[in-house]
N, C-alpha and C positions, 0 to 999 in steps of 0.2 A: 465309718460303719457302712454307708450307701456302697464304697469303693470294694469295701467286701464281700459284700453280698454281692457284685456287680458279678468279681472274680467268680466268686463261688457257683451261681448262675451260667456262667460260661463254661468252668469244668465241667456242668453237669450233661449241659448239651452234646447229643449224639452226634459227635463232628463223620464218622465214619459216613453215616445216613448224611450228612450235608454237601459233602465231596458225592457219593454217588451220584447224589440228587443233580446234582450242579452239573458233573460229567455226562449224564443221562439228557439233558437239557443240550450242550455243547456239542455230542455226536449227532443226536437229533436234527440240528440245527447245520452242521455238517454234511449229512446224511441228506436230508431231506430239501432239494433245490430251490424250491419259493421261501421256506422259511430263512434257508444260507439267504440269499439276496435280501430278503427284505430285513434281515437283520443287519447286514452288512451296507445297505443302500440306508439305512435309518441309523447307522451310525456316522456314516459321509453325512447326513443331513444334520445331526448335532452339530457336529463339527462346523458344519458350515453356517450354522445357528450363532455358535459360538463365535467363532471370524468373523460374523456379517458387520457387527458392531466395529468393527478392527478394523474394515475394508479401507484402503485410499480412497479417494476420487477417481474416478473411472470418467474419463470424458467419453463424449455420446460417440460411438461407430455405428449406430443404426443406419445411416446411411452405406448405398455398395461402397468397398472399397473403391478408393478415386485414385482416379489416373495421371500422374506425376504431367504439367503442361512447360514442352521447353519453349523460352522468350528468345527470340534472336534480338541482337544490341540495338536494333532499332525500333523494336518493339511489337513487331509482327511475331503470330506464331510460328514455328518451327514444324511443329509437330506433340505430339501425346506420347508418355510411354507408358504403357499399360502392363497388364500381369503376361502380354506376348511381346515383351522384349521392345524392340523400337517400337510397333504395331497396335492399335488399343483393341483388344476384344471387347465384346463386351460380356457383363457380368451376368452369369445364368442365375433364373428363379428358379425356387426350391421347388416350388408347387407345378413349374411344367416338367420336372426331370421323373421317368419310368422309377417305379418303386426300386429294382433289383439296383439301378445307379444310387440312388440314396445309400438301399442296404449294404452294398459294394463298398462302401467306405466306413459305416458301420462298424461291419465285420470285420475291416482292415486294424481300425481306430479305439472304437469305443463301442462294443455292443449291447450296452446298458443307457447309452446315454439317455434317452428317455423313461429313464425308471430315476436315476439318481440325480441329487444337488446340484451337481458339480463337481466331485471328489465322488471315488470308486474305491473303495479300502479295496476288495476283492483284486481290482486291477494291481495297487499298489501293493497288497502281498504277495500275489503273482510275479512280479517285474522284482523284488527284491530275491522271491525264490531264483527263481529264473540267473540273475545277479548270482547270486553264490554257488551255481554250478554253473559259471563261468560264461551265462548267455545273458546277451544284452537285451533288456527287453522293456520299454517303454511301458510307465503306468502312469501315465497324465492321461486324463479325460480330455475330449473335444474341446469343451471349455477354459481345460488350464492351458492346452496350447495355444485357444487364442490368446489368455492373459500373456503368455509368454510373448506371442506374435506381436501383440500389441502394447501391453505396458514392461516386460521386464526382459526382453530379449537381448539387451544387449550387456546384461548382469553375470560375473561369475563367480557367486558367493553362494556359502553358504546358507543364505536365509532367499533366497530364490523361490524354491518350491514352499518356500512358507509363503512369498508374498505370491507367487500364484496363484494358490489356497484362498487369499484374501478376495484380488481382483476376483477368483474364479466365484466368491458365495454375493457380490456386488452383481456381477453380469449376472448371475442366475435368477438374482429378484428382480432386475429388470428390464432384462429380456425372453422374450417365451424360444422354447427349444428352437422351434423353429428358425427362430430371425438367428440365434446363432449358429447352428449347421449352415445356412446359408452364408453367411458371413464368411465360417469355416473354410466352406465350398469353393468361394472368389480369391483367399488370401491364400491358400497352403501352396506351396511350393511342390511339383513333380517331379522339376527335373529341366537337365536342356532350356535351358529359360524362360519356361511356362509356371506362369503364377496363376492359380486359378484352375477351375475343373473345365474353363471355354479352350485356355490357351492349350493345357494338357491334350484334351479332344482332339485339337485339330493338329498338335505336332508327333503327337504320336498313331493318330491312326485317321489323322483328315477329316473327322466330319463332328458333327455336333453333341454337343452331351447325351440331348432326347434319341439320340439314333445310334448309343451304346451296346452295344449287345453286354451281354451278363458275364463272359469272357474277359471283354473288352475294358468294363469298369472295375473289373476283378485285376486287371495287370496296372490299371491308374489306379486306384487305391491302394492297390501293395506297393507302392511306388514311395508314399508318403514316409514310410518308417525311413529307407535310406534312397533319396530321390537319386543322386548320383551314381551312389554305387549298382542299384536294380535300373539299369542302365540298358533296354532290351536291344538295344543295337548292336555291343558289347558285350551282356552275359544274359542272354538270351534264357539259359539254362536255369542259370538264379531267378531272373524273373520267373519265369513257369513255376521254379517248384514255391515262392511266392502266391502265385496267382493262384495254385493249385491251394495253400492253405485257406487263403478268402475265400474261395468257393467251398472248402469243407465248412466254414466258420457260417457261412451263407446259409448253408443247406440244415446244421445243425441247429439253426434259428428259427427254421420251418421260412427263409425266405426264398429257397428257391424248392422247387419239386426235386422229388429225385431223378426225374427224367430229365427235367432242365439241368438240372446238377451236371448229369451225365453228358450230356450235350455241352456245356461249357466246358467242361471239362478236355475235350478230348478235338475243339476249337484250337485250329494256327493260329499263332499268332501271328498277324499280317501287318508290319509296321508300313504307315506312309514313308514317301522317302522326305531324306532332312529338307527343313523350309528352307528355301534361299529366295524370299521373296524380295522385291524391290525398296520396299522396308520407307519409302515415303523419301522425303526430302531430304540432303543431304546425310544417308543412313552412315556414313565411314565419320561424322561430324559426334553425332546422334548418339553410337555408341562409345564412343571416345568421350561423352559424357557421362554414359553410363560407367565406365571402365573409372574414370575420376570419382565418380561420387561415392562409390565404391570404398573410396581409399579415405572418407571425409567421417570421422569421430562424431560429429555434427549428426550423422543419419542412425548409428549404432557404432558397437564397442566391437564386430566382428563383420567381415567382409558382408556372410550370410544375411544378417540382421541390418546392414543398410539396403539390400537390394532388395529385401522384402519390403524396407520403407521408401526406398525408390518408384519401387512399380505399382505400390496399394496405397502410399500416404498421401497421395492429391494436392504435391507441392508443388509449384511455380519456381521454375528453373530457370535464372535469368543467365543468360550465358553470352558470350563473347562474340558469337558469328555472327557474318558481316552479309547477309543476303545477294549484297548486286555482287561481290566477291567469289564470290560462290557460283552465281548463277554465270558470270563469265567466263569461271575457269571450265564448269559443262559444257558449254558454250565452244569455247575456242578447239576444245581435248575433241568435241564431238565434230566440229568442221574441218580439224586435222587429221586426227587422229583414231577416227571411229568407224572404220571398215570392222567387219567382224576378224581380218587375221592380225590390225594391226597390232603394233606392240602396247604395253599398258603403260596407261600414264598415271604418276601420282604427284600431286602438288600440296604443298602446305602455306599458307602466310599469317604471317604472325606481326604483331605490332613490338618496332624496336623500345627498350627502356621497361615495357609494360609486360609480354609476354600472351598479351590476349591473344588466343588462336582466331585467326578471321574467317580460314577456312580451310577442311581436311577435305581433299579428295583422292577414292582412292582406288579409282578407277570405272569407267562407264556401268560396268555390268556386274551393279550388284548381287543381283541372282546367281548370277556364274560363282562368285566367292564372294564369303563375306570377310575374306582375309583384306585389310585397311595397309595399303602399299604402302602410304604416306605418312603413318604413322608407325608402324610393329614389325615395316621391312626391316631386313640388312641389306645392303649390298654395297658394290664397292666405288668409293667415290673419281676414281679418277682424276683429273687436272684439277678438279674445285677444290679438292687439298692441299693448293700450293700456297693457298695466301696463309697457311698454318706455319710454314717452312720459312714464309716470309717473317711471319709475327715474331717468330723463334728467332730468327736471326738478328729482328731491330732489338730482345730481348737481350742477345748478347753482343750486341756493342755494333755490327758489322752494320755498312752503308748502303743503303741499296741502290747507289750509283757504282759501286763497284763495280769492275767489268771482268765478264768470263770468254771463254772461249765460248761460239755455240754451234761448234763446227758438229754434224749429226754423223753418229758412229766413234766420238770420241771416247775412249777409255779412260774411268774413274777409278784408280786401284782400290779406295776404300771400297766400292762398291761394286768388286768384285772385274773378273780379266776380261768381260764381253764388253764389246761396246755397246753405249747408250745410245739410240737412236730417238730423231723428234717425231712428232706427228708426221706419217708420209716420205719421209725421210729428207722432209726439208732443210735444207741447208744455213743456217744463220750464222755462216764460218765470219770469225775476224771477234774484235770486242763488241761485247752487248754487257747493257746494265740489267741489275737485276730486276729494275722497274719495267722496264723492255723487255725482258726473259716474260717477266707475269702479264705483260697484258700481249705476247704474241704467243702464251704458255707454252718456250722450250725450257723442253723436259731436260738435253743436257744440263744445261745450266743450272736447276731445281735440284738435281743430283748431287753436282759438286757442289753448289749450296748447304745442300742439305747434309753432306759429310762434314762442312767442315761446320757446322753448329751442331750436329750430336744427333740422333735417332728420339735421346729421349727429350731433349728441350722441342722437338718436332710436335712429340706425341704430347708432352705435357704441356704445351699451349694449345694443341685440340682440346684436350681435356677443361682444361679451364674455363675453356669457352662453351662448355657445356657438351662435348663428344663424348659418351658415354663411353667408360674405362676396357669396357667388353668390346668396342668397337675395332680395336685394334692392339700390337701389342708392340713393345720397342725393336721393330726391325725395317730395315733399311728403304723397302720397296712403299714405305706410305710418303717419303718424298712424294710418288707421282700417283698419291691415294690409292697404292694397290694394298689393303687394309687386310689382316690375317687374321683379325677377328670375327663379330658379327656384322661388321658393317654399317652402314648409315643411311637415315631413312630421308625425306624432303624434312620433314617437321625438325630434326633434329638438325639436321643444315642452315634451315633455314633460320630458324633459333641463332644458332653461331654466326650466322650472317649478320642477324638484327646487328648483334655486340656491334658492329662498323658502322654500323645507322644512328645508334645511342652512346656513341663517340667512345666507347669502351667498354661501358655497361653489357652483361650478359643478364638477359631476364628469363624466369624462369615460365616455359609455357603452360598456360592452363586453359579451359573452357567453359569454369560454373564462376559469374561473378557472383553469385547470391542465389540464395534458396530460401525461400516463404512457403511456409505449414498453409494449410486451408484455411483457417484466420487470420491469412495477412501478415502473420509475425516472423521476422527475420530469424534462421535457424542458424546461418550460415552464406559470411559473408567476407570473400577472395582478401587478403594481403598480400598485395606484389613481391617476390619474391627477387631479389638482384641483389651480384657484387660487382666490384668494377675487376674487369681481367685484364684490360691491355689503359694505360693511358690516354689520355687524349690526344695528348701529341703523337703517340704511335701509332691510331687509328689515324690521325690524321696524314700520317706519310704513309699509308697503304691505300686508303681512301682516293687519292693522285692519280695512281698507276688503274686501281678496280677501275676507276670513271672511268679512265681509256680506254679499256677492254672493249667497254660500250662503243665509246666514241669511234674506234680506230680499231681496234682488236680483234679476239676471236668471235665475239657474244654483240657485234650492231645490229642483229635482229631482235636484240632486246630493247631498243632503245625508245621510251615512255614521251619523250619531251620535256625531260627535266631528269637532273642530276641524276643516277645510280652507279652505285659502285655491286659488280658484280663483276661473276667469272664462270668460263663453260667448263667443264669436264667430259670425256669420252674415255673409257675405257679400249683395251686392245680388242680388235674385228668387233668394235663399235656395238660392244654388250651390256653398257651402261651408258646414258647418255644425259649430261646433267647441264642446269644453267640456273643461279643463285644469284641472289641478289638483293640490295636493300638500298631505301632512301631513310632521311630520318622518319618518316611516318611509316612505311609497311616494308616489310622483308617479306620475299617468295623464294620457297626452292622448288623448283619441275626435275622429275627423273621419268626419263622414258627408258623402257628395256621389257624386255617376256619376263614373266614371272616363271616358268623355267629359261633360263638363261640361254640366250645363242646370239648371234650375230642377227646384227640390225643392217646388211651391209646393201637392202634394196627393199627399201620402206618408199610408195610411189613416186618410185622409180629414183630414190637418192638413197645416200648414208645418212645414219642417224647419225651426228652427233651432236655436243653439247649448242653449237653453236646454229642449229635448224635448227627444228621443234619443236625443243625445250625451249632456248629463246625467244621464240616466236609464242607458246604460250606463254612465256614469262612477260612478254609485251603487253599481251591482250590482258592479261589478269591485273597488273598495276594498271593499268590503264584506267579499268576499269574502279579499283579499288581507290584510285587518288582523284576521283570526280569529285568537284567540291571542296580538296582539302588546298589549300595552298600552297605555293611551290618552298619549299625550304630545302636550300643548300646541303651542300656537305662541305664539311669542313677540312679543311686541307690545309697542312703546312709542312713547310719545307725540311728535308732531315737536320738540316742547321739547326735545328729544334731539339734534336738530341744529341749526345754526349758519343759520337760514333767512330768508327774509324775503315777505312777500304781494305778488299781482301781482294786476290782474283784466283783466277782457275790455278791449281795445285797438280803438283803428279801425283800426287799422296797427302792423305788429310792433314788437314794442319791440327787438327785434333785426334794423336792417335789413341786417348782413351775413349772416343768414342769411333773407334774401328768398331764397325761389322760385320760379325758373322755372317756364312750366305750359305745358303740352303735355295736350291731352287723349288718352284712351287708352281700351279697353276692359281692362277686368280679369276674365279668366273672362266669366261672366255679369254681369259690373258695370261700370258704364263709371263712370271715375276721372278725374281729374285728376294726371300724373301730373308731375313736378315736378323740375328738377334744380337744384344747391347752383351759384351761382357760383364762380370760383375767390377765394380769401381770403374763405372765409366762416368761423361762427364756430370760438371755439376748441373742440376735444375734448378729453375727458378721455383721456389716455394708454390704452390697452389691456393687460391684466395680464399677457396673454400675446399670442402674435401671432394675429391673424386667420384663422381656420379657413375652406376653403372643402367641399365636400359631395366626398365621393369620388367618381369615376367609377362609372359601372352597368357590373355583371357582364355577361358575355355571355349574353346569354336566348334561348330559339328563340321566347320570348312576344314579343309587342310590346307597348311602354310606351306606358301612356295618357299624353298631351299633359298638359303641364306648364301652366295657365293663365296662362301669360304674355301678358303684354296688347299686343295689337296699335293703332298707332297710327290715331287716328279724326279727327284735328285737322282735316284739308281739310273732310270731310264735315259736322262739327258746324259750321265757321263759316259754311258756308250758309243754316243757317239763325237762327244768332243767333252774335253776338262774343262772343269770349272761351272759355274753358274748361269742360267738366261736370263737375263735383265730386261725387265719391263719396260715399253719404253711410252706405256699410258700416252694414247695420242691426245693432242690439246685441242683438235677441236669443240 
């Protein structure tokens, strides 16, 4: 009966009069600006009434964000990396910055933040409209970006912005607006490597937040929506008509006048120029951490979301560098090699078996570029490539007492009708072993070596040994390291070195042994990374001949006072000039050359090549680095040790499936011959692991010196004689 009466009651009601009434209430409320917000700011605050109970745990960030401290392996600091990239800013107060910079971001972000929860329904209907007619438009409040910044940035699911909802009604009860806009202010990202409103400041117009003009915090807070892309060095244009909405947004808030309005408005934009600061103690080290950590699941789930926890999480960065390492190889680069026209020097050394990097240098004058030679060059390696040529051969059975002709200008038909010349056009006519070919590095010899074991078992025992796949590709002229790839940097040498130091073993290099949160707690902590690529007994009969290099060879300016096996390279008119090396405790590679490339042919008053400079700081820097450790051997045995048999010099390869095509080339300063494999050419040895290729380069505001990869010369050379020119990579 009550159920009928209930019905009957509700048929009787004026629903016409109840819709109006309700609509009349809903335009109103539309219509009329304070009632929209506070109805719309007091339903964010239900909401977040409702969530609060739901919240996680939200650990304390009251504290400024902290500044990430790197540990060198001995336990000294390194250095800070702060929201300015290698450099610590420090963190601006809220209460010293000019009102119009506060409002400047605001305007940009969230211009109710002081009226609402933490959740802006208006913003989030906004940013959905906006969504359906095809424009991207951010409706997170100040607050849920920090939640994002802070607890859920590295999430991409669906229930994300719900849990930002949560963090965001947790932070709102327990912190006052204030401490988080400040917060806001030290963590957000700009752009170009500036974390933070101190770093932004000073990279993009040199001076300090309080000395902003209205303009000025108008082009850094439109900056926040897409830091990269509003990019004013590059779309100068974008940025302005950007900076131009913040300042309407500004003006329509009554926070600037309309005369100020007008005045910023019609303000240059005057950018400083890019920082190339000195960036502190070993900065080419420094950011090769940054660039690792980067790549570390441990920090976040996206490149973005670990560098913001990089540069604001205040973790203790224990890393691999070796301080007195370091400070020698400055050291020696600067008493050699440090006139303002000299050529640039880059060295790397790395611990064999282990892979810890000891020390990146990468070159004196990090102001001048912040481009890291020693780690993200190419270029091409010259003679240092032979003992690849070598590996490749003990792979396929062949003796390295074998004897070749090593008369200079002799003709190799696999590798084309010109003859091969040695360094200088030295003579080593009659029989030489191929042990003797490597440690007085002739190039004839390397040549017909290298034809008759194959182009690709060449390349694919680089590879193995950790030569990144892009460095080169299967063609003839990387016998004498003249490389048609991107080439090869110290670090990536040096690396393949260790393998002869760690009797086979290739270790993979890195620079973060461990990282600890601001509590102490391990977040993230290094597993060595290695497979074995050549034998022992095969390092061990290459290991023979490297030592002699030292002892008697091209490279006795490297020689430490205990065992190294190492070898020098020089490219042709002496444009690359290298010397690599390892004992079992540290491997170094040194490359000197210009970072635009030319002949080194009267550097105070000598030739660069592999066998001066590089050498000689290849001496100073082990020297320095093996203070303390004890002497241990290398391990040597005799090729009785393997299963092999003698080849000698050929008119024509004794392998014609792995004939060469030849294509001539310039390489750098050298012109090559540069050669590709047919298809079904010979067999390879399998690779232990899969083929590595070179990581992509960081984003730089430097620009990268040109990689000497070699431009094609073929039409021009056959004018005036047939056939190909053959590199003939001098060995010193």
């Amino acid at each position: 009966m009550r159920l009928a009466g209930l019905r009957r009651d509700l048929r009787t009601l004026r629903w016409g009069r109840i819709f109006a009434l309700t609509a009349i209430v809903f335009v109103t409320i539309a219509v009329v600006a304070p009632l929209r917000r506070a109805v719309t700011l007091g339903v964010g605050d239900v909401v977040l009434f409702v969530a609060s109970p739901l919240a996680p745990h939200t650990p304390d960030f009251s504290q400024a964000p902290g500044t990430t401290r790197l540990i060198a392996s001995d336990g000294s600091v390194i250095g800070d990396v702060g929201p300015d990239g290698i450099r610590t800013v420090q963190g601006v107060k809220l209460s010293r910055l000019p009102d119009h910079v506060r409002n400047a971001v605001l305007a940009a972000e969230d211009k109710n933040f002081y009226h609402h929860g933490g959740v802006d329904p208006t913003a989030i209907v906004r940013a959905a409209l906006s969504t359906l007619r095809g424009h991207t438009q951010g409706g997170s409040t100040i607050t849920q970006q920090l939640a994002k910044l802070n607890y859920t940035a590295g999430e991409h699911t669906v229930f994300r912005k719900a849990r930002e909802v949560l963090y965001a009604s947790k932070l709102e009860r327990r912190y006052s607006k204030d401490a988080l806009l400040e917060r806001y202010l030290n963590q957000v990202y700009f752009g170009e490597g500036a974390y933070g409103l101190a770093a932004a400041s000073r990279t993009f117009f040199g001076t300090t937040p309080d000395n902003l003009s209205a303009s000025q915090a108008a082009v850094i807070a439109g900056k926040i929506r897409a830091p990269e892309y509003l990019n004013p060095r590059t779309r100068l244009r974008a940025v302005t008509r950007r900076r131009n909405q913040v300042l309407v947004n500004m003006e329509r808030s009554h926070w600037l006048t309309k005369q100020a309005y007008e005045v910023a408005l019609t303000e240059p934009i005057n950018l400083a120029p890019p920082s190339h600061e000195g960036g502190g103690r070993a900065p080419h080290f420094v950011a090769y951490v940054e660039r690792e950590a980067k790549t570390l699941n441990a920090l976040g789930a996206t490149p973005a979301t670990r560098a913001a926890q990089l540069f604001t999480g205040g973790y203790k960065i224990q890393t691999t560098f070796d301080p007195k390492v370091f400070d020698a190889t400055a050291e020696s680069v600067r008493k050699r090699l440090g006139e303002p026209n000299d050529p640039t020097t880059a060295v790397a050394t790395v611990k064999p078996g282990d892979g810890a990097i000891r020390s990146l240098f990468g070159g004196l004058d990090f102001a001048k570029t912040q481009f890291d030679m020693s780690s993200l060059s190419g270029r091409q390696a010259g003679s240092s490539f032979k003992p690849f040529v070598y590996m490749a051969a003990l792979r396929k059975g062949i003796d390295p007492r074998s004897t070749f002709d090593g008369t200079s200008g002799r003709v190799i038909p696999c590798y084309g009708p010109r003859p091969v010349d040695n360094y200088a056009g030295e003579d080593l006519g009659g029989n030489i072993t191929v042990d003797d070919a490597l440690v007085h590095s002739v190039n004839v010899v390397f040549v017909d070596l290298g034809c008759q074991v194959g182009t690709k078992n060449v390349t694919q025992a680089a590879f193995d040994d950790g030569i990144p796949t892009d460095a080169t590709s299967n063609q003839g002229a990387v016998f004498l390291g003249g490389l048609d790839g991107k080439g090869v940097n110290a670090l990536e040498m040096a690396s393949a070195f260790a393998t002869f130091g760690a009797k086979g073993v290739y270790a993979q290099p890195y620079a973060i042994a461990k990282i600890l949160n601001r509590n102490g707690h391990t977040v993230y902590e290094h597993h060595v990374k290695t497979h074995r690529v050549f034998s022992e007994d095969e390092v061990g009969v290459i290991d023979s001949p490297l030592q002699r290099v030292v002892k008697q060879g091209t490279g006795t300016a490297a020689a430490i006072g205990r065992p190294v096996a190492g070898k020098t390279g020089t490219t042709q008119n002496n444009g690359d000039a290298w010397f690599i090396g390892t004992t079992p405790d540290l491997a170094t590679g040194v490359w000197v050359g210009y970072e635009q490339p030319k002949p080194m042919s009267s550097v105070h008053g000598r030739a660069v090549t592999g066998g001066s400079f590089p050498a000689q700081v290849f001496s100073d820097v082990m020297k320095a680095g093996h203070k303390g450790i004890p002497v241990h051997p290398l391990r040597t045995v005799s090729p009785d040790a393997l299963d092999l048999h003698k080849v000698g010099s050929t008119s024509k390869s004794a392998d014609t499936s792995t004939t060469p095509t030849t294509a001539t080339t310039v390489v750098g300063q050298t012109t090559t011959t540069a050669t590709t494999q047919p298809r079904g050419g010979a067999t390879t040895t399998a690779p232990t692991t899969p083929r590595t290729t070179r990581p992509p380069r960081p984003t730089t505001t430097s620009t990268a010196p040109p990689s000497s990869t070699p431009t094609t010369v073929a039409a021009q050379q056959e004018k005036s004689a047939p056939g190909p020119t053959t590199t003939t990579g001098p060995s010193g």
